[in-house]
ROPAPA-123304 format. One record per residue: residue in three letters; chain; y, x, z of N, C-alpha, C in turn. Coordinates in steps of 0.02 Angstrom, whole numbers, plus 32768, in hexadecimal, padded with zeros to 4 digits. Example, Ala and Ser with C-alpha at 12.3 -4.5 7.8 and 13.67 -1.06 7.14 Angstrom:
<sites>
SITE   r c  n_Y  n_X  n_Z ca_Y ca_X ca_Z  c_Y  c_X  c_Z
SITE ala A 7EE4 8294 8186 7F1F 8267 8186 7F5B 8294 8186
SITE ser A 7F90 8282 8162 7FCB 82AC 8165 8002 8285 818A
</sites>
This chain:
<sites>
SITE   r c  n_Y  n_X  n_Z ca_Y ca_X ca_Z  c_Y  c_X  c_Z
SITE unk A C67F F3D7 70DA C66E F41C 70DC C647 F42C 711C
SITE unk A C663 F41D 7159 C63F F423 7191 C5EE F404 7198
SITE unk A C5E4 F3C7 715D C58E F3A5 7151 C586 F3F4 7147
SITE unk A C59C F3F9 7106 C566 F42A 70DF C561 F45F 7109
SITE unk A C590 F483 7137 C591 F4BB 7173 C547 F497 719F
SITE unk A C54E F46E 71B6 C509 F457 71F1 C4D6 F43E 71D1
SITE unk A C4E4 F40B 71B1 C4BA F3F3 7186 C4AF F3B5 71AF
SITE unk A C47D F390 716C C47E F334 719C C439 F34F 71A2
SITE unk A C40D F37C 71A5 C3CB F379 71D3 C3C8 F3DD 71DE
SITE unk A C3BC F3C4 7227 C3AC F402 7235 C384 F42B 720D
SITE unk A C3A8 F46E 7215 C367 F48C 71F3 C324 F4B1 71FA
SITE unk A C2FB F4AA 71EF C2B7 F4AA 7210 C28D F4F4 720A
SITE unk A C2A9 F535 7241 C26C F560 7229 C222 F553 7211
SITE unk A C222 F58E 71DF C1BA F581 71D2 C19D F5A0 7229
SITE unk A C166 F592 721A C143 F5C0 724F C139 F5F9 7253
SITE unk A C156 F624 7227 C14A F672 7215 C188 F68A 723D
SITE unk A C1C1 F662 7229 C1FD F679 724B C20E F65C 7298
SITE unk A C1DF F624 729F C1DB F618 72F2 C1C3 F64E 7305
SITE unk A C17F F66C 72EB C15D F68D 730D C18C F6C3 7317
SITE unk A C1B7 F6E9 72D1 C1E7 F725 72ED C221 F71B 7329
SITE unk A C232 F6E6 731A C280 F6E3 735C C256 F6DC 737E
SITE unk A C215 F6B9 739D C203 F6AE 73DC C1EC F6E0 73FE
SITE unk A C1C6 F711 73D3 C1B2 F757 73F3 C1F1 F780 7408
SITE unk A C219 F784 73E7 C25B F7AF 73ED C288 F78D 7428
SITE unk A C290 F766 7427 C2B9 F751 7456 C2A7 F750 749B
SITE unk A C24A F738 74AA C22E F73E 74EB C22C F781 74F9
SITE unk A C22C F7B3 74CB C221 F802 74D6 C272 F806 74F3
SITE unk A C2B2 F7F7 74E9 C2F8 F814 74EB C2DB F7EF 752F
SITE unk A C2E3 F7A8 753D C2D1 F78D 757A C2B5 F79A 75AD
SITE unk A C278 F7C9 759E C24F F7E5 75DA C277 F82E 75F6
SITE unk A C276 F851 75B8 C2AC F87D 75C2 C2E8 F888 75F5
SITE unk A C302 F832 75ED C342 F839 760C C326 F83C 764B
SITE unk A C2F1 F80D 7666 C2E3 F7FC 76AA C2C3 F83F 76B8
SITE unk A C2A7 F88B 7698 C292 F8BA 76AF C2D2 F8D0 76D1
SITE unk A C303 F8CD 76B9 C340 F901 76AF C34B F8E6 7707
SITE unk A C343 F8A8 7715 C35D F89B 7751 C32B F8A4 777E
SITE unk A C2FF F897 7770 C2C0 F8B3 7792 C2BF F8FB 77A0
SITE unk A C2C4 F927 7770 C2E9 F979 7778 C320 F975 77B3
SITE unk A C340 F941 77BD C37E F956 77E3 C364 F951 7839
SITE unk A C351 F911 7832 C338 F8FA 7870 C2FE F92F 789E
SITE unk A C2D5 F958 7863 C2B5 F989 7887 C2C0 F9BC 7890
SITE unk A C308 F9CB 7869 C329 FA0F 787D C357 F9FB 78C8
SITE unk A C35F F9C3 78D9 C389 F9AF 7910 C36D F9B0 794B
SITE unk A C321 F9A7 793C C2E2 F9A7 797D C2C9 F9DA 7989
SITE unk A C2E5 FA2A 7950 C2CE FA5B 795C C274 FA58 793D
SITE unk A C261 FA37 792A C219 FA3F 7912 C207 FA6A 78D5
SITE unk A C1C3 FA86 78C2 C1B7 FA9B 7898 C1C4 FA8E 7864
SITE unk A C1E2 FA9F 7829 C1E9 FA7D 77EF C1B4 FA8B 77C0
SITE unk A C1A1 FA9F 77BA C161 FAB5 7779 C12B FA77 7797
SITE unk A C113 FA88 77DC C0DB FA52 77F1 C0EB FA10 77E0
SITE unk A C134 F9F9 7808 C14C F9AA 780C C155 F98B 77CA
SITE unk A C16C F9C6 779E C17F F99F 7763 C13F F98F 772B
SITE unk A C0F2 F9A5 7750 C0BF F981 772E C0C7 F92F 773E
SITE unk A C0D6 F937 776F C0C4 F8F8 779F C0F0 F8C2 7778
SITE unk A C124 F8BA 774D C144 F8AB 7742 C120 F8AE 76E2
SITE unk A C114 F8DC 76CA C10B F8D7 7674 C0CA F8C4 7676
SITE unk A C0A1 F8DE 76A8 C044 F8AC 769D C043 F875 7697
SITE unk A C056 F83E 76A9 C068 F7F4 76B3 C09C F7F6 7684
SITE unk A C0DC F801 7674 C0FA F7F3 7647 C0C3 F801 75FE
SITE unk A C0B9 F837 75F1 C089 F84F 75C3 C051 F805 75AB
SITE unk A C039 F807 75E5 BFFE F7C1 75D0 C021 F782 75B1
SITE unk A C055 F77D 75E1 C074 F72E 75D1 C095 F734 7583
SITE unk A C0AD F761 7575 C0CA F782 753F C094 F784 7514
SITE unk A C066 F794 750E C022 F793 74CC C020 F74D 74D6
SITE unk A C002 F722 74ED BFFC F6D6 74F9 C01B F6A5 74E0
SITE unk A C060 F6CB 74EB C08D F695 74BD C09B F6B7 747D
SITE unk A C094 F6FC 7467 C09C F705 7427 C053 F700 73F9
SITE unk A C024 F6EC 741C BFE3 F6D4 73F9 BFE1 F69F 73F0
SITE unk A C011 F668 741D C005 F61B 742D C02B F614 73DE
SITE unk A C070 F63B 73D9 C0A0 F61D 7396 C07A F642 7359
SITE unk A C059 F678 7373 C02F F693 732B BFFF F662 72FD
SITE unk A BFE5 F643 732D BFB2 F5F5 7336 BFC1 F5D9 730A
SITE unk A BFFD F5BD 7302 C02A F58B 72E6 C027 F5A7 7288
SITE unk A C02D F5DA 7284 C03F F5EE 723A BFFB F5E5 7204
SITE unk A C00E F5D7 71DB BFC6 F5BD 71A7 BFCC F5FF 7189
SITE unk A BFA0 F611 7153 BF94 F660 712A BFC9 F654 70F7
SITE unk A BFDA F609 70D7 C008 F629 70AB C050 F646 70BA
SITE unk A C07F F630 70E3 C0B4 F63E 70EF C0BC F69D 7112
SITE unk A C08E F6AA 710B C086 F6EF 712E C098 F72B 70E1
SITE unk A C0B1 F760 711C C0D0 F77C 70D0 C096 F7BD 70B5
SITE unk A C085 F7B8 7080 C05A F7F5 707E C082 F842 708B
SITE unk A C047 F85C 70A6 C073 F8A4 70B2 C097 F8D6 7088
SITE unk A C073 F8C4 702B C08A F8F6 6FF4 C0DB F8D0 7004
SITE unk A C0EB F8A1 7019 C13F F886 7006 C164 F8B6 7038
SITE unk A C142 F8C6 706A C16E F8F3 709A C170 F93D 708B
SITE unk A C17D F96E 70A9 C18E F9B4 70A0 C168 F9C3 70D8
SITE unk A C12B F9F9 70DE C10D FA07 711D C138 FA35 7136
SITE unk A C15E FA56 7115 C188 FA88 7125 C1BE FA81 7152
SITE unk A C1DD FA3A 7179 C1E5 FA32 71AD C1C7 FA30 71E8
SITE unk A C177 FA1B 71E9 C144 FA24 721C C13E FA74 7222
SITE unk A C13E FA9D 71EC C129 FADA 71FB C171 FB05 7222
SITE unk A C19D FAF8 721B C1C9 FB17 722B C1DF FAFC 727D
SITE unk A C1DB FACB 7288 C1C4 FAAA 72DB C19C FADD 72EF
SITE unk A C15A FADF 72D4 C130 FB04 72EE C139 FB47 7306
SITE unk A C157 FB61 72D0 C185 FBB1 72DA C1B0 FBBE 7315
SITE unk A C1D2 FB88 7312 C218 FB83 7344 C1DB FB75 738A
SITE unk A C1B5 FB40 7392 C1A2 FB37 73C6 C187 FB72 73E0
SITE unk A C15C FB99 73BC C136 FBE5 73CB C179 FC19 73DE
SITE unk A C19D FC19 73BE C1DA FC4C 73C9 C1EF FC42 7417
SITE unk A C21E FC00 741D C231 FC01 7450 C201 FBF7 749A
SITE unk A C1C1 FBD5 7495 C199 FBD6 74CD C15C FC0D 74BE
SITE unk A C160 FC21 748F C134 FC6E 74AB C15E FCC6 74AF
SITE unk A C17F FCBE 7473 C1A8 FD00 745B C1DA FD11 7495
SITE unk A C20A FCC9 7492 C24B FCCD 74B3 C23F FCAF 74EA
SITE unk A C224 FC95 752B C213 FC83 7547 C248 FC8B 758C
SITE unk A C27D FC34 7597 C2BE FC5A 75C7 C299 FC32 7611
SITE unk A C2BF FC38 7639 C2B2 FC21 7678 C2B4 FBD6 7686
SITE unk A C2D8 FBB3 7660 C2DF FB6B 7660 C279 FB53 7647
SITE unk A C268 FB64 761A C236 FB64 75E4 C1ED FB71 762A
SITE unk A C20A FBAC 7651 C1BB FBC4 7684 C1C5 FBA3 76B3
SITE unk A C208 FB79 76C7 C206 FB4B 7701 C1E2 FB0F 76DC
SITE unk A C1E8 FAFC 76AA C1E6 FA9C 7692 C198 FAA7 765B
SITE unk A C16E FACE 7663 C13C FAC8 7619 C12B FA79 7635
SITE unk A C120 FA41 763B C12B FA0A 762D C150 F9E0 7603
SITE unk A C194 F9FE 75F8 C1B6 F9E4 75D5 C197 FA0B 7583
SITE unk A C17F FA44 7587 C15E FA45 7536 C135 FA39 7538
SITE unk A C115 FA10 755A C0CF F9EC 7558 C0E2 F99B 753F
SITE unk A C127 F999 7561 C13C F95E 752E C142 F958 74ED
SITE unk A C16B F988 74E3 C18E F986 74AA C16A F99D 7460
SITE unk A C120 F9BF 7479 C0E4 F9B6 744C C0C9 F984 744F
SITE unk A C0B7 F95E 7485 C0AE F90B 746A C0D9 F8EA 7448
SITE unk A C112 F8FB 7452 C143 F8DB 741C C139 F8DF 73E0
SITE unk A C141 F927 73DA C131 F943 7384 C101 F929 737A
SITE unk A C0C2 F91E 73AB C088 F909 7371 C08B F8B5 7352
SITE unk A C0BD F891 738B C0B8 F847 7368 C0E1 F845 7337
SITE unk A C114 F868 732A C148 F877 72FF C129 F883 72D7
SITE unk A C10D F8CA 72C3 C0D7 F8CD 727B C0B3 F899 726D
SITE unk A C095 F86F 7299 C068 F841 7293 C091 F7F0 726C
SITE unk A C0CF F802 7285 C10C F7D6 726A C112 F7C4 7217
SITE unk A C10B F809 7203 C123 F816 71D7 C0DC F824 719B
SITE unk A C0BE F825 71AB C076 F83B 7175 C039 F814 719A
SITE unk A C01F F7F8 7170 BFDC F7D8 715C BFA1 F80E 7167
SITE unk A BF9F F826 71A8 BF60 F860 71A7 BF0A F855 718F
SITE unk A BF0C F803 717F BEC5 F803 717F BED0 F80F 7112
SITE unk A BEF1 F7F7 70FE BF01 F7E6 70B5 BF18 F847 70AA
SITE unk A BF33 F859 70DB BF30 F8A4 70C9 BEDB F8D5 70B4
SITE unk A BEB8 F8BB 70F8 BE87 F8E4 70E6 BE49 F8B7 70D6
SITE unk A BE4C F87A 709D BE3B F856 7087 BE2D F869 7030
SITE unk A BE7F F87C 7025 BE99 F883 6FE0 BE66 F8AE 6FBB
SITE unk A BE61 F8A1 6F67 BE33 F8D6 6F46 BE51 F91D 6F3F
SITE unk A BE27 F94F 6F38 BE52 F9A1 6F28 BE60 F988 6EDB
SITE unk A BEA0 F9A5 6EDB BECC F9A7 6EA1 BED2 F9DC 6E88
</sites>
């Protein structure tokens, strides 16, 4: 029972799903090291809005680089077309993102706009995760 639990060969993500854990996880990853980075410059008394570019510009780059390097890797078929998904989760991100950083706008949000400068790069490799954008606006009108 325990074979069939592990198995006698590892099992081998495609490249579609490397590409998702690898984006997601370097994003929680960078994240974490902001969070301490946040700490360290609240301890030195420094600006936070300025310092914490200093910190997502370079993360930001290295972060496209390697989610372009694993994007690299994926061939066209294993990619999912976009009719399989629901846009109606992208649109509702979108809502929420407009709500809370324009509508509702708290003090954590006007110290860190870096950090939603992340977290729209995120979303966009995430959509990009998940839908075939060139096979989207490729497709015939139906």
């Amino acid at each position: 029972m325990l074979n069939k639990f592990l198995g006698r060969h590892p099992h081998r993500l495609s490249p579609l799903h490397h590409y998702q854990l690898g984006m997601i996880f370097s994003f929680v990853l960078g994240m974490f090291f902001y969070i301490v980075y946040l700490v360290l410059i609240e301890n030195y008394q420094l600006e936070e809005m300025r310092w914490g570019w200093y910190y997502i510009i370079p993360w930001a780059i290295i972060y496209t680089i390697y989610c372009l390097h694993l994007r690299g890797k994926i061939n066209g078929a294993v990619k999912i077309n976009a009719l399989k998904r629901p846009f109606a989760h992208w649109v509702i991100l979108g809502i929420s993102l407009i709500y809370f950083n324009v509508i509702r706008e708290n003090e954590f949000q006007s110290l860190h706009p870096s950090l939603n400068a992340a977290f729209v790069l995120f979303s966009l490799f995430m959509a990009d995760s998940y839908w075939d954008f060139v096979k989207t606006r490729n497709s015939p009108k139906g």
